[in-house]
Each structure stands twice: as C-alpha cells, then as structure tokens.
PyMOL commands that place a pseudoatom at each C-alpha (Angstrom):
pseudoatom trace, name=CA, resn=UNK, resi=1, chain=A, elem=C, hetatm=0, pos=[-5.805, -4.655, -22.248]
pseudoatom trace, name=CA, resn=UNK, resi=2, chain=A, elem=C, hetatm=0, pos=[-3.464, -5.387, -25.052]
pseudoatom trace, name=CA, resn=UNK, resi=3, chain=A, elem=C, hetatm=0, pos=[-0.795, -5.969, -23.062]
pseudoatom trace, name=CA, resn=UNK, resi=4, chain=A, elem=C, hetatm=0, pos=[-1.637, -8.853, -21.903]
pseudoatom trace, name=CA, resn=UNK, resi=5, chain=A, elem=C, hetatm=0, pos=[-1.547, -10.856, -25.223]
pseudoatom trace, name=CA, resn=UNK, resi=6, chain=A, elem=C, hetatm=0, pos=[1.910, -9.792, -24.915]
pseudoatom trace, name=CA, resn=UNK, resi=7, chain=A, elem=C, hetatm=0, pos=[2.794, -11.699, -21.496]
pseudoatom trace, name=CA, resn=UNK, resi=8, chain=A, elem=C, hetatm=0, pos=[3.765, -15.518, -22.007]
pseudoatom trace, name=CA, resn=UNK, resi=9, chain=A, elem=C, hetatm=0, pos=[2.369, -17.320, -19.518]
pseudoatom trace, name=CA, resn=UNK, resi=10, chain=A, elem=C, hetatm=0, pos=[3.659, -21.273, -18.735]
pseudoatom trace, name=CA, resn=UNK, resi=11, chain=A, elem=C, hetatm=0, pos=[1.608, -24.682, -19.972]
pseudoatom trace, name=CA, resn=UNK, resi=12, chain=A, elem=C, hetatm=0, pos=[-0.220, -23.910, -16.638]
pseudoatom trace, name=CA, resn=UNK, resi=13, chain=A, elem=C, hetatm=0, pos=[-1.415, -20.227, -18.074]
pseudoatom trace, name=CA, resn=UNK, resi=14, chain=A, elem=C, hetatm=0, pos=[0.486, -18.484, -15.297]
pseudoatom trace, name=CA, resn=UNK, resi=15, chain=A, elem=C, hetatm=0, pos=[2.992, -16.268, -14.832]
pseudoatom trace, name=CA, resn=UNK, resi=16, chain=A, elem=C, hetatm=0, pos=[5.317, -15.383, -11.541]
pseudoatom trace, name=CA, resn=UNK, resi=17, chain=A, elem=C, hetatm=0, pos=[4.648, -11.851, -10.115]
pseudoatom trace, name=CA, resn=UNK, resi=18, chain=A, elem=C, hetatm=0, pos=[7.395, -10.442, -7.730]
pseudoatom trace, name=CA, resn=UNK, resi=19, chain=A, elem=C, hetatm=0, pos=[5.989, -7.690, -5.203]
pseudoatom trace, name=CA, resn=UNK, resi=20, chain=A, elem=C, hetatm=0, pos=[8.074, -4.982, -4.461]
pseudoatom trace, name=CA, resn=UNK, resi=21, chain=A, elem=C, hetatm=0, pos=[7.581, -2.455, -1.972]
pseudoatom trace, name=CA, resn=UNK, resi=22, chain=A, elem=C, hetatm=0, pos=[7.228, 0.469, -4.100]
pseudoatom trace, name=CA, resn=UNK, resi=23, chain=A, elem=C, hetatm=0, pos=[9.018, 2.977, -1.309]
pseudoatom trace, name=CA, resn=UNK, resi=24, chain=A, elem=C, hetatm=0, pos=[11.536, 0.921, 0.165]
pseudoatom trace, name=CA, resn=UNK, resi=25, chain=A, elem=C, hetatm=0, pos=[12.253, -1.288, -2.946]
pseudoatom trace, name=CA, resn=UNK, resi=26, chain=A, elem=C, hetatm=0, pos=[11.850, -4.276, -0.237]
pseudoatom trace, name=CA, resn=UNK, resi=27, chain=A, elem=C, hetatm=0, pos=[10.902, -7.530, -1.956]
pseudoatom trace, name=CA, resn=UNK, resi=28, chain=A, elem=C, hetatm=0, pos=[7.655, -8.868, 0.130]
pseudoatom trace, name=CA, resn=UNK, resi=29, chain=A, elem=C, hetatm=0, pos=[6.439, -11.664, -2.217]
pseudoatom trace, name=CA, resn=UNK, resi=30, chain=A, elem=C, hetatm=0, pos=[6.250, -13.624, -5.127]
pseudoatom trace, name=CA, resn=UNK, resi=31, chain=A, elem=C, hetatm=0, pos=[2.963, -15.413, -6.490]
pseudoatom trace, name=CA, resn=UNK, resi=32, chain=A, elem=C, hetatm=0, pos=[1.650, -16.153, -9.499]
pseudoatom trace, name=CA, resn=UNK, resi=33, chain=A, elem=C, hetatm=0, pos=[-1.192, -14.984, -11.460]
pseudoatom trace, name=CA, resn=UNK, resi=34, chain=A, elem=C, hetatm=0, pos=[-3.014, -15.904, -14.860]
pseudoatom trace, name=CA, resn=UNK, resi=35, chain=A, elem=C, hetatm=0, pos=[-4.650, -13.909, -17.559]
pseudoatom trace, name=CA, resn=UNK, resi=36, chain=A, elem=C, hetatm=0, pos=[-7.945, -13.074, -15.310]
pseudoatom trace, name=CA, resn=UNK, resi=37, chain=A, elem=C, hetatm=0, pos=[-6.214, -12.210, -12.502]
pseudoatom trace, name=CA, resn=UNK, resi=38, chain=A, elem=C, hetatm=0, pos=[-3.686, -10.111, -14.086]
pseudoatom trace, name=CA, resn=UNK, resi=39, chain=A, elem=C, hetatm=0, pos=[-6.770, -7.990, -15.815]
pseudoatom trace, name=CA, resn=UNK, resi=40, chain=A, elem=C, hetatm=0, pos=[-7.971, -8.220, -12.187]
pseudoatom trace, name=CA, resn=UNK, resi=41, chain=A, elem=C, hetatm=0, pos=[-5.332, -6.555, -10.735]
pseudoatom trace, name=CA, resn=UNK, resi=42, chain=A, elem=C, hetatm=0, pos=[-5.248, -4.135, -13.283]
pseudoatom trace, name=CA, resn=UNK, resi=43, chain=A, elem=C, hetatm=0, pos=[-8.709, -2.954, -12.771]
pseudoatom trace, name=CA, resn=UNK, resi=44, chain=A, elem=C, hetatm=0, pos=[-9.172, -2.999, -9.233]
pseudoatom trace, name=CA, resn=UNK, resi=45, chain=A, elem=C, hetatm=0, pos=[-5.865, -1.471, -7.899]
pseudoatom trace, name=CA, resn=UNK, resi=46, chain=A, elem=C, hetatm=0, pos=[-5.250, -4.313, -5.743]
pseudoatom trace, name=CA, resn=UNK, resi=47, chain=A, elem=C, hetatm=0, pos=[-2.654, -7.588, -6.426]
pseudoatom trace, name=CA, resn=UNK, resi=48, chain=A, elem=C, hetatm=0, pos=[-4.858, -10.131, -7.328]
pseudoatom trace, name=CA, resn=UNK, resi=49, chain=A, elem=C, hetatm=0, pos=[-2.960, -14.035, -7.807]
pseudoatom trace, name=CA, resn=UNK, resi=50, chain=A, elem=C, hetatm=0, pos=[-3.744, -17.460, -8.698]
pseudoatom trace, name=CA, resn=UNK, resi=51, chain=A, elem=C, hetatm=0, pos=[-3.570, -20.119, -6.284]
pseudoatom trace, name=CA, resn=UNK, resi=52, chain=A, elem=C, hetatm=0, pos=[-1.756, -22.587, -7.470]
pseudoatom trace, name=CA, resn=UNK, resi=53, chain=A, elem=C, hetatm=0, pos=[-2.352, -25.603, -4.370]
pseudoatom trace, name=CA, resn=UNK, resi=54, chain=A, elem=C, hetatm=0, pos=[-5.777, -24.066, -4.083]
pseudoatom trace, name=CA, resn=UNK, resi=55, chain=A, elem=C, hetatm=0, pos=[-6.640, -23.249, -7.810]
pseudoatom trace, name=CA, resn=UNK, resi=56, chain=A, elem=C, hetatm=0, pos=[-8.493, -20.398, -7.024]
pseudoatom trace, name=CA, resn=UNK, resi=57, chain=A, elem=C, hetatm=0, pos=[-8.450, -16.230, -7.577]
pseudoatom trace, name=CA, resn=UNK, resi=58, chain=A, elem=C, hetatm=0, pos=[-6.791, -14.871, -4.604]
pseudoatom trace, name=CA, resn=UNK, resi=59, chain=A, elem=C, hetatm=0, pos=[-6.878, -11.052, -3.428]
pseudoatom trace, name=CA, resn=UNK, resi=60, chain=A, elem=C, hetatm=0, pos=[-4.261, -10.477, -1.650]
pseudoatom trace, name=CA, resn=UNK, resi=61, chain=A, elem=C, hetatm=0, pos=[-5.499, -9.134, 2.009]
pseudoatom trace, name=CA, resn=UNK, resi=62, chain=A, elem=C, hetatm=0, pos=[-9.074, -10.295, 1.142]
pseudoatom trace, name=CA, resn=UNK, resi=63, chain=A, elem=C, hetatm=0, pos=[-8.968, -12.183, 4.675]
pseudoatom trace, name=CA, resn=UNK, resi=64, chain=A, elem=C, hetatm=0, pos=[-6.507, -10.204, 6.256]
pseudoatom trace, name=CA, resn=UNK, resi=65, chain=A, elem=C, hetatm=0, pos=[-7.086, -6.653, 5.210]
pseudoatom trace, name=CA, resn=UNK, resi=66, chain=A, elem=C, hetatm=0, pos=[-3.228, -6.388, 4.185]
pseudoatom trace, name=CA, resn=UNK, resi=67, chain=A, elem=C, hetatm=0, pos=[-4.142, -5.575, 0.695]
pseudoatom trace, name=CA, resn=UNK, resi=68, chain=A, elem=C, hetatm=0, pos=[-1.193, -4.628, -1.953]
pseudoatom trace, name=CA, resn=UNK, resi=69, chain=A, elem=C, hetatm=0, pos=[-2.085, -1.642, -3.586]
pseudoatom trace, name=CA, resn=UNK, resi=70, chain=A, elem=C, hetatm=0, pos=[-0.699, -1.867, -7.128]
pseudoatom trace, name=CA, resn=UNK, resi=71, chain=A, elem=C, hetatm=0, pos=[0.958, 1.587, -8.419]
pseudoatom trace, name=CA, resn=UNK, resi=72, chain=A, elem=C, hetatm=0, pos=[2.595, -0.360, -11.167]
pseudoatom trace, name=CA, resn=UNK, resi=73, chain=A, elem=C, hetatm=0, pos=[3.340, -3.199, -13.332]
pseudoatom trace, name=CA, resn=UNK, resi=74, chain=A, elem=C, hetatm=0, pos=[6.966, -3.904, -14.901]
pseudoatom trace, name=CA, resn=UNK, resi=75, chain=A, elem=C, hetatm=0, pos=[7.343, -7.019, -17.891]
pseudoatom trace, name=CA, resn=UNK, resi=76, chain=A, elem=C, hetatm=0, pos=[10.665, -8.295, -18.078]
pseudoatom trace, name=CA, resn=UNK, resi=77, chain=A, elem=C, hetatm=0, pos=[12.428, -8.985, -21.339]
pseudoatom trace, name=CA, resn=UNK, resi=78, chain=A, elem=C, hetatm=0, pos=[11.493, -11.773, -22.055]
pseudoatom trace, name=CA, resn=UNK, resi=79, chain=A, elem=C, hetatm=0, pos=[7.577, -11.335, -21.075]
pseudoatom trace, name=CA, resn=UNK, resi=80, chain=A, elem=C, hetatm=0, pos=[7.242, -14.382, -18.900]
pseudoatom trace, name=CA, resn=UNK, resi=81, chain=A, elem=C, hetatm=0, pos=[7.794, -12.339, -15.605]
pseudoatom trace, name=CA, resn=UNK, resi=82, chain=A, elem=C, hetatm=0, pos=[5.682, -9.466, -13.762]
pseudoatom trace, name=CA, resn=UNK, resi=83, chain=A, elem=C, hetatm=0, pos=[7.090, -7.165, -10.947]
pseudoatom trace, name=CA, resn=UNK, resi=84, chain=A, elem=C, hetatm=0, pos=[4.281, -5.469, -8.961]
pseudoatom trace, name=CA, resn=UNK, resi=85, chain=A, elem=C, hetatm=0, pos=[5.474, -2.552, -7.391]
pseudoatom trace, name=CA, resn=UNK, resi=86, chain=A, elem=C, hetatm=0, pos=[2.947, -1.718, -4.718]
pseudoatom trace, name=CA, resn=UNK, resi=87, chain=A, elem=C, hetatm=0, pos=[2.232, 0.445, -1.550]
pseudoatom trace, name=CA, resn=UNK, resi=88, chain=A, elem=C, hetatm=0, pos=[1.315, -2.665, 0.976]
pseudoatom trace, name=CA, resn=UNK, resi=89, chain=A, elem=C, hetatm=0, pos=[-1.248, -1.894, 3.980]
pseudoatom trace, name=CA, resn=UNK, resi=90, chain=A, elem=C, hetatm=0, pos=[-0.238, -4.527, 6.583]
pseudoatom trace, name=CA, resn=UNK, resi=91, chain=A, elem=C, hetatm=0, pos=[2.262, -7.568, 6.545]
pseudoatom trace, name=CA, resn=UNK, resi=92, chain=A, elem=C, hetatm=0, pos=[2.758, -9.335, 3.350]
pseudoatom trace, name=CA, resn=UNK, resi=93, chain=A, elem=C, hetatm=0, pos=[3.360, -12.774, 4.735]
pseudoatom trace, name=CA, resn=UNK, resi=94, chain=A, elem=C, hetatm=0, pos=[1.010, -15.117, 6.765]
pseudoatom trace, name=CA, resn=UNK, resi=95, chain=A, elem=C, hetatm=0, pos=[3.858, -15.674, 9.894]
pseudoatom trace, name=CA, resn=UNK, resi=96, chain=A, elem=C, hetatm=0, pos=[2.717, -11.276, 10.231]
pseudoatom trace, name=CA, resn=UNK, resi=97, chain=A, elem=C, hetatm=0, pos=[6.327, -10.942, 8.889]
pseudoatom trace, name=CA, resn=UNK, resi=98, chain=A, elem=C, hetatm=0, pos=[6.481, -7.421, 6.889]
pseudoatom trace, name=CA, resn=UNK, resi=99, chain=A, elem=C, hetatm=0, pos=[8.442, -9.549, 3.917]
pseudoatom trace, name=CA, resn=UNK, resi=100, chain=A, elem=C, hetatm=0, pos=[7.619, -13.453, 3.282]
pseudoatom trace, name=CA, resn=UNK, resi=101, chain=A, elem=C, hetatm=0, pos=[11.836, -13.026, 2.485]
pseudoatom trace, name=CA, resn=UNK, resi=102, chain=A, elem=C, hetatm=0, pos=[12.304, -12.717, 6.296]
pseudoatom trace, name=CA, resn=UNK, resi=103, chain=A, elem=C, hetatm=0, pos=[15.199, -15.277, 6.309]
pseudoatom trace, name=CA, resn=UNK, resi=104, chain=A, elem=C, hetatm=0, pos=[18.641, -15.027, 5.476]
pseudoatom trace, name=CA, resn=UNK, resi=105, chain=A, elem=C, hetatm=0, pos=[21.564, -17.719, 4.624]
pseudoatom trace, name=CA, resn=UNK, resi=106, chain=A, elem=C, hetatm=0, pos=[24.169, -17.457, 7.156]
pseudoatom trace, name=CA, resn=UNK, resi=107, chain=A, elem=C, hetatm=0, pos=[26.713, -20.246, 8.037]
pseudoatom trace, name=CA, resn=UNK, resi=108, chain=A, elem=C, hetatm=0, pos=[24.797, -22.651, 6.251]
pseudoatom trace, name=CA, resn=UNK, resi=109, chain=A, elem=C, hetatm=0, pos=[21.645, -22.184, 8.350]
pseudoatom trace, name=CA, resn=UNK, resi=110, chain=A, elem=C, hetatm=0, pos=[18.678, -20.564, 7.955]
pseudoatom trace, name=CA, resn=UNK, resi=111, chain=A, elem=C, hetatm=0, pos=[18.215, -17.242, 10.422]
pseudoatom trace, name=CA, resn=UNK, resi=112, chain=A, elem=C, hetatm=0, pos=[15.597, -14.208, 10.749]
pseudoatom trace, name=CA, resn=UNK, resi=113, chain=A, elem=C, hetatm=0, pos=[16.686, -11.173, 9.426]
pseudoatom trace, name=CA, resn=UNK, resi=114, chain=A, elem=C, hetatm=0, pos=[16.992, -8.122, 12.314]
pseudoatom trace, name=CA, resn=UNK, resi=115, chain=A, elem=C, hetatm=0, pos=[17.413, -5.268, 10.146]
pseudoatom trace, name=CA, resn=UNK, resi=116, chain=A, elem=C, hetatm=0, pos=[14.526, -2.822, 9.093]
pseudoatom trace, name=CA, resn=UNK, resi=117, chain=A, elem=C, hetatm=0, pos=[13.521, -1.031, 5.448]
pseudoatom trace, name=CA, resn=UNK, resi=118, chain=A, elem=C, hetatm=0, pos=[15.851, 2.376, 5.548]
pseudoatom trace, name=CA, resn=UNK, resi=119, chain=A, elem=C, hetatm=0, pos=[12.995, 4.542, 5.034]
pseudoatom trace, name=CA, resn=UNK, resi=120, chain=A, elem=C, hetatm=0, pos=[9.345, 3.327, 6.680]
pseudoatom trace, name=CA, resn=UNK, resi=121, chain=A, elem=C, hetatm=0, pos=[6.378, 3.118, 4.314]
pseudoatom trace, name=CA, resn=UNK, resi=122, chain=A, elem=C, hetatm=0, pos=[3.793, 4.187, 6.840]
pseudoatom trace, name=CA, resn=UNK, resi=123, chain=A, elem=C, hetatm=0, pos=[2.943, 7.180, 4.814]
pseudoatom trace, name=CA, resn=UNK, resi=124, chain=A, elem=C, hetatm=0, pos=[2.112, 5.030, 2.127]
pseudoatom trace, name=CA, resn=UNK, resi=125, chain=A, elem=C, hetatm=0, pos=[0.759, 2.134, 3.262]
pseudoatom trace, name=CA, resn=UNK, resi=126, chain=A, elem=C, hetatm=0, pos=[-2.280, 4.839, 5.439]
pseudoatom trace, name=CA, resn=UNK, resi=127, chain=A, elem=C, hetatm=0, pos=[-2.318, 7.036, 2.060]
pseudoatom trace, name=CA, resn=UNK, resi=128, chain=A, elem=C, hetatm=0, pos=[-3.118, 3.466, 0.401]
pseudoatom trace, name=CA, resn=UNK, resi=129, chain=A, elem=C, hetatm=0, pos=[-6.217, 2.275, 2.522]
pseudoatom trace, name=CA, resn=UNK, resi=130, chain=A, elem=C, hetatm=0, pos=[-7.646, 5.725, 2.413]
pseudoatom trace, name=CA, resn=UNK, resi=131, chain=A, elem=C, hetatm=0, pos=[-7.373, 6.142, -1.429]
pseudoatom trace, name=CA, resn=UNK, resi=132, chain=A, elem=C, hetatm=0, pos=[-8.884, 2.480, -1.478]
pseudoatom trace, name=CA, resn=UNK, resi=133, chain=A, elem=C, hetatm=0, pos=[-11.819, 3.391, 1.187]
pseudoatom trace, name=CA, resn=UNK, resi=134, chain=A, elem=C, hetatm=0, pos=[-12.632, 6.212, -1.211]
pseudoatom trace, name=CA, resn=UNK, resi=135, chain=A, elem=C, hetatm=0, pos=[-12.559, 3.564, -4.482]
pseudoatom trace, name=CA, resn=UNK, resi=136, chain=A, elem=C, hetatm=0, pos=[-14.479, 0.746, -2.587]
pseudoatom trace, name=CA, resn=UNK, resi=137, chain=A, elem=C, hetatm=0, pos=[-16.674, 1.833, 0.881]
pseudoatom trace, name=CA, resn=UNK, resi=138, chain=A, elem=C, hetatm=0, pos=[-16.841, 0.094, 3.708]
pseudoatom trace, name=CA, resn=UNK, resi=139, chain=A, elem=C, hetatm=0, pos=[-19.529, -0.149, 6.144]
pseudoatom trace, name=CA, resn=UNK, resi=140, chain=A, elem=C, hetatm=0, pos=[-18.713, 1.032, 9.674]
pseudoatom trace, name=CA, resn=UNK, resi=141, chain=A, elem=C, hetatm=0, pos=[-15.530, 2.837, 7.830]
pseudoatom trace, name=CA, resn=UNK, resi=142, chain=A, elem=C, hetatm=0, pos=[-14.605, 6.268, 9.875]
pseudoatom trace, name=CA, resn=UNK, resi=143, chain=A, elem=C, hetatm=0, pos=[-13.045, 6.880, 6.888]
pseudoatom trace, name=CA, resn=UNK, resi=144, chain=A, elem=C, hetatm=0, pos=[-15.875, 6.479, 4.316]
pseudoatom trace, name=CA, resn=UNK, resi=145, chain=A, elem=C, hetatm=0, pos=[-17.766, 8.960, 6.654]
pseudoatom trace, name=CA, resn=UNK, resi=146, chain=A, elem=C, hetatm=0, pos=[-15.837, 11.720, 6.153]
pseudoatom trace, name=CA, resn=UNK, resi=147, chain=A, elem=C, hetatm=0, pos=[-15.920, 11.070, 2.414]
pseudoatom trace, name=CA, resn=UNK, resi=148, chain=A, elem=C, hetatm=0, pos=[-19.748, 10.830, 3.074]
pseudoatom trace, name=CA, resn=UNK, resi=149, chain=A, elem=C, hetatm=0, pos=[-20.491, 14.001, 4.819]
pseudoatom trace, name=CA, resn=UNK, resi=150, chain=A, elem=C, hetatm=0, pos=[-18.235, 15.823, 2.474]
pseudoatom trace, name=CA, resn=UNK, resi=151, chain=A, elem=C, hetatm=0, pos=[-15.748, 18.493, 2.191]
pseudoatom trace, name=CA, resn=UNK, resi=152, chain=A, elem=C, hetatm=0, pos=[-17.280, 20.673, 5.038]
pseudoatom trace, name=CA, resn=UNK, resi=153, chain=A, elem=C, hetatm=0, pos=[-16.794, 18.123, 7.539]
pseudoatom trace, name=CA, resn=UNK, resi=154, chain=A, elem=C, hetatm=0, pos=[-13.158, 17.240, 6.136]
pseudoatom trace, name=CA, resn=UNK, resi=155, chain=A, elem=C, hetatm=0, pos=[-11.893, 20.165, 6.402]
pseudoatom trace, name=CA, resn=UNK, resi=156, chain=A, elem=C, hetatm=0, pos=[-13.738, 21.079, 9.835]
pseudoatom trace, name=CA, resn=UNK, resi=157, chain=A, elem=C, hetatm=0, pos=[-11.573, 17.784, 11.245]
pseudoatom trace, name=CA, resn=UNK, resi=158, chain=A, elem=C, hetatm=0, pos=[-8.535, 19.457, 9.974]
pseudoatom trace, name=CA, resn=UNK, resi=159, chain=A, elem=C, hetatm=0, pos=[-9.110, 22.294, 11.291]
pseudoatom trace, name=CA, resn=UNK, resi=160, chain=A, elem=C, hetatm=0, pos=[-9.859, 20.749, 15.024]
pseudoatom trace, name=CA, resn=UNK, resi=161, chain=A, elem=C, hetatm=0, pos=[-6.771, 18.413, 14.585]
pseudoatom trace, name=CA, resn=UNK, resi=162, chain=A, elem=C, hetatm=0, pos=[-4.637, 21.018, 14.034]
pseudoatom trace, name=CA, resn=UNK, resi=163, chain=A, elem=C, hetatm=0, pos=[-5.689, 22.988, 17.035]
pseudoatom trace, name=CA, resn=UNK, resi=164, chain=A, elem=C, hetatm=0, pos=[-4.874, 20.009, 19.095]
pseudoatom trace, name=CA, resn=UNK, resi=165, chain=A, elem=C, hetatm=0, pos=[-1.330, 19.427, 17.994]
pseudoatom trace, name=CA, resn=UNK, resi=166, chain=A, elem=C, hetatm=0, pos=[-0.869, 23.417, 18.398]
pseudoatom trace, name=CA, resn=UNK, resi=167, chain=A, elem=C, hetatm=0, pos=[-2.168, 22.712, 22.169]
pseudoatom trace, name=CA, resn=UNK, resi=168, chain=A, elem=C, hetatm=0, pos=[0.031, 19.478, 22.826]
pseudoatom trace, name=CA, resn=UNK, resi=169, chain=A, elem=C, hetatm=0, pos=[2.759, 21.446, 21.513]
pseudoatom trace, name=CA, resn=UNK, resi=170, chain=A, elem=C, hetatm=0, pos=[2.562, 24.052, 24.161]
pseudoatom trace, name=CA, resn=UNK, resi=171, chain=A, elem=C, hetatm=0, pos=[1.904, 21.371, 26.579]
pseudoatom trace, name=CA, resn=UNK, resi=172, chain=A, elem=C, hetatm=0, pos=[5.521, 20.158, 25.547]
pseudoatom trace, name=CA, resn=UNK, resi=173, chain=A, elem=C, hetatm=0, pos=[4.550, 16.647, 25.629]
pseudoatom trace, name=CA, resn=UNK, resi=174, chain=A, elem=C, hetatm=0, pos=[5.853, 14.474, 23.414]
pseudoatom trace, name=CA, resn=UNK, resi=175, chain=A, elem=C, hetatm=0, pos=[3.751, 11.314, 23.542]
pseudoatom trace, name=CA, resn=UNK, resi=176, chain=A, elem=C, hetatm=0, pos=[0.375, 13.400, 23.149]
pseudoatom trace, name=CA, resn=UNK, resi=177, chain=A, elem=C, hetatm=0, pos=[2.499, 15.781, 20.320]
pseudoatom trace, name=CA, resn=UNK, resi=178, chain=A, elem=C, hetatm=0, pos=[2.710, 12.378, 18.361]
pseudoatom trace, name=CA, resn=UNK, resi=179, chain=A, elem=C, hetatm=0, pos=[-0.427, 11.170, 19.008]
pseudoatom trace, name=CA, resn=UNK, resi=180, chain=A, elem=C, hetatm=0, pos=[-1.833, 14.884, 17.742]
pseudoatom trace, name=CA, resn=UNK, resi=181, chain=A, elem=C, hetatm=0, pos=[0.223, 14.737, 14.945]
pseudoatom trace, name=CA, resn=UNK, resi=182, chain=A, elem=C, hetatm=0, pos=[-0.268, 11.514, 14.092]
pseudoatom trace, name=CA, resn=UNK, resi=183, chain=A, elem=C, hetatm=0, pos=[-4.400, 12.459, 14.086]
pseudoatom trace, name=CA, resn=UNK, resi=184, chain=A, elem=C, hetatm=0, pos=[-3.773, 15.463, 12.100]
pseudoatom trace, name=CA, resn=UNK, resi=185, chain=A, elem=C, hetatm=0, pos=[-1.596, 13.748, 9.221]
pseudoatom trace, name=CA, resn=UNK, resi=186, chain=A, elem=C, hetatm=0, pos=[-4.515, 10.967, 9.046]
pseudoatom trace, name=CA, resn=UNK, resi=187, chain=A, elem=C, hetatm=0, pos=[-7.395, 13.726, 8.499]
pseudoatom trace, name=CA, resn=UNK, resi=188, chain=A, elem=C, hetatm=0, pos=[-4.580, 15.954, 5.985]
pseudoatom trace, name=CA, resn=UNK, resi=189, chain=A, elem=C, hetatm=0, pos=[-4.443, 12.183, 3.630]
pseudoatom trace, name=CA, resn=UNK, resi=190, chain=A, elem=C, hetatm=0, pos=[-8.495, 12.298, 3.761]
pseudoatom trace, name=CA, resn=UNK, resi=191, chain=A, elem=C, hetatm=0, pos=[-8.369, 15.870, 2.863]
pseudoatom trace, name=CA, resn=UNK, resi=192, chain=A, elem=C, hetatm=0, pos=[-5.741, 15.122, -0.012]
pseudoatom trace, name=CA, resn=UNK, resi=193, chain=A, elem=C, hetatm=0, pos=[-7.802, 12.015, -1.359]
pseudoatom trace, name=CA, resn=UNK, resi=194, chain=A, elem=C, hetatm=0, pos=[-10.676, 13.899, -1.155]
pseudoatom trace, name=CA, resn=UNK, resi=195, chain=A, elem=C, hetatm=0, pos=[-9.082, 16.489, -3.575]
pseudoatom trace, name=CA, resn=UNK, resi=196, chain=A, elem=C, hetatm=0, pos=[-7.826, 13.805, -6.062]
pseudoatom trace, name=CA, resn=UNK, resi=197, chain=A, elem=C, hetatm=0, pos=[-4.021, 14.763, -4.424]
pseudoatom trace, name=CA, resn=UNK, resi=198, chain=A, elem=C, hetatm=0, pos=[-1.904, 12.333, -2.582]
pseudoatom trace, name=CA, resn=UNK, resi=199, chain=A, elem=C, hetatm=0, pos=[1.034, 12.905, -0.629]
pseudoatom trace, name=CA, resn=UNK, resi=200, chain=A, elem=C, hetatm=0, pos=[3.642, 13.122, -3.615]
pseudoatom trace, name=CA, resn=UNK, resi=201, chain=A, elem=C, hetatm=0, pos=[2.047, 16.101, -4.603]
pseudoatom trace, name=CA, resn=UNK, resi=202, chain=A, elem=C, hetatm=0, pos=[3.282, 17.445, -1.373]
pseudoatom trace, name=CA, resn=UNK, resi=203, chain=A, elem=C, hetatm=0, pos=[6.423, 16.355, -1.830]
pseudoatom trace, name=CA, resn=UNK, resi=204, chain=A, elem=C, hetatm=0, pos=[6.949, 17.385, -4.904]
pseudoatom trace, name=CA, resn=UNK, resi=205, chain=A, elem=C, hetatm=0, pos=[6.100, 21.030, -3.927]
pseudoatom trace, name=CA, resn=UNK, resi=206, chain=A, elem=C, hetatm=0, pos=[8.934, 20.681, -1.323]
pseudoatom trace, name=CA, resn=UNK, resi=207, chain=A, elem=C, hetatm=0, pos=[11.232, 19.325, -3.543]
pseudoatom trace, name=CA, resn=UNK, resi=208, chain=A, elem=C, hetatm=0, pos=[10.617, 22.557, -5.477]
pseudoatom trace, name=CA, resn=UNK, resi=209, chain=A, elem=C, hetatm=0, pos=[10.732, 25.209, -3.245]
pseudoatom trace, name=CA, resn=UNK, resi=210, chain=A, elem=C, hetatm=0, pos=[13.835, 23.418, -1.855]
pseudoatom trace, name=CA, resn=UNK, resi=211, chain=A, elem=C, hetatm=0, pos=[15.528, 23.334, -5.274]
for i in range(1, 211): cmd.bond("trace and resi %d" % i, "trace and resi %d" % (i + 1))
show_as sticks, trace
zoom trace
C-alpha cells in the first residue's frame, strides 16, 4: 500500500482519523490510528484505530457490534490527517449517542444537541452489516444462512416477503405494512449482496429512468 509511505504520522507514529458519516456527512468521531492499523482498515473494510490511553489495535464495534464500515479514505494536504468516510452500523459513541459530537456550545454552556441527520442512514448502515456478514460469517447469523443455502432460498424469501406486504397492504394496516416492508427490503439487500449489487445500483437506475 504505497500510500501509506505517503501519510506523516507524529513522533508517536500516529495520525488523527475523522469519521464521517458517508450519507449524512455527520461527523461521528475522531481517533487515531498508526501505520498497522491504517493497512488494517484498509484490508478489512472496517475502521480500525490505535488506542492511545490503552496502546492497543482497536476495531471499532469489536465489543459493541457498531462497526464503521469504511467506503473511503480522504488525505488532507498536508498528509498528516485521514477522513474516513464510512456507512456506521450502530452508535458511534460509548454514551449510545449516534455522534460522540452530541454537544453543542450555547450561552457558554455545554448542551445536547436535539436535532436529527436530514436524511437517515438506515439503508446503509443494514446494507453495511449484510455486505460484512457475507465478507466475514457469523455463527448463529440468519443472515449467513441465506448466503449458505444459496440463491434458491434467497430468492424463495423474496418471493414470500413480498406476498406478505401485498397482503398487509390489502389489510390497510399500516403498522403490519411497515413491518412487511421493512422484512421485504431486508431479504431485497441479501438478494442484492448476494448478486455483488448494493442499493446504489438501484438508485442509480432511478436516477436514470427519472432523468
């Protein structure tokens, strides 16, 4: 990775890393990583740091399952800072706050910030863990069974899933319409995965046909 000889790290051999929400351009964290973890992160798909008070690798989610999903890696100018933009599975701070920048500066005191992303990642963040699940198995995953029986089956979910938002939708109900929906969408990500697709394909057919 030639890159990194490029990156110019501090006496400590690290480097900050601001991660941004890929979708919603939302600033969640910033960590630091060295030349290892960098390669790491690079490799595996997911943010990877150093630990600076515990001086120690660090995956990101490793304990909590709120991984960070890395879709891409921006240098700044000067090489000595990293911006991770990444599709985030869960919170990204420890409080279970969506941003560790939950806090704003008003009136000279601290105060927690009520508003909410524009645009929710949701999409993104379930599109993340499946492409991961696919990438790295996990036992007792629903998920990794479907990859595991195979297209057949896939598609066979789909097809059930779909009949069941077609009969909530006659029911007219709208909590069991979203939970249908909600099912099918799930099984249409597996079905995308499974095809090497994600959901930007999708939307970039739409963009298209609506262009």
């Amino acid at each position: 990775m030639e890159f990194i000889k490029e990156l110019k790290f501090d006496a400590s051999g690290l480097i900050p890393a601001v991660v941004q929400n890929i979708e919603t351009k939302e600033v969640l964290m910033v960590a630091y990583m060295n030349a290892d973890t960098v390669k790491q992160t690079v490799e595996t798909g997911r943010a990877t740091f150093w630990s600076r008070s515990r001086q120690e690798v660090w995956v990101k989610g490793a304990t909590s399952g709120n991984y960070m999903y890395v879709k891409e890696i921006r240098v700044d100018c000067d090489a000595d800072c990293l911006v991770l933009l990444v599709n985030p599975a869960g919170s990204a701070c420890h409080t279970g706050e969506r941003s560790c920048f939950f806090r704003v500066v008003k009136d000279g005191k601290l105060v927690k910030e009520t508003t909410v992303p524009e645009r929710s990642d949701v999409f993104e963040r379930e599109q993340a863990v499946v492409i991961d699940r696919k990438a790295h198995p996990e036992d007792g995953s629903y998920t990794n069974y479907l990859f595991d029986k195979g297209e057949d089956k896939i598609l066979k979910k789909v097809g059930e899933e779909a009949a069941e938002v077609v009969i909530a939708g006659k029911n007219r109900d709208k909590a069991e319409i979203s939970y249908e929906v909600s099912d099918l969408i799930y099984h249409l990500t597996v079905m995308l995965v499974d095809n090497d697709m994600t959901w930007d394909d999708i939307y970039r057919e739409m963009e298209r046909r609506r262009n």
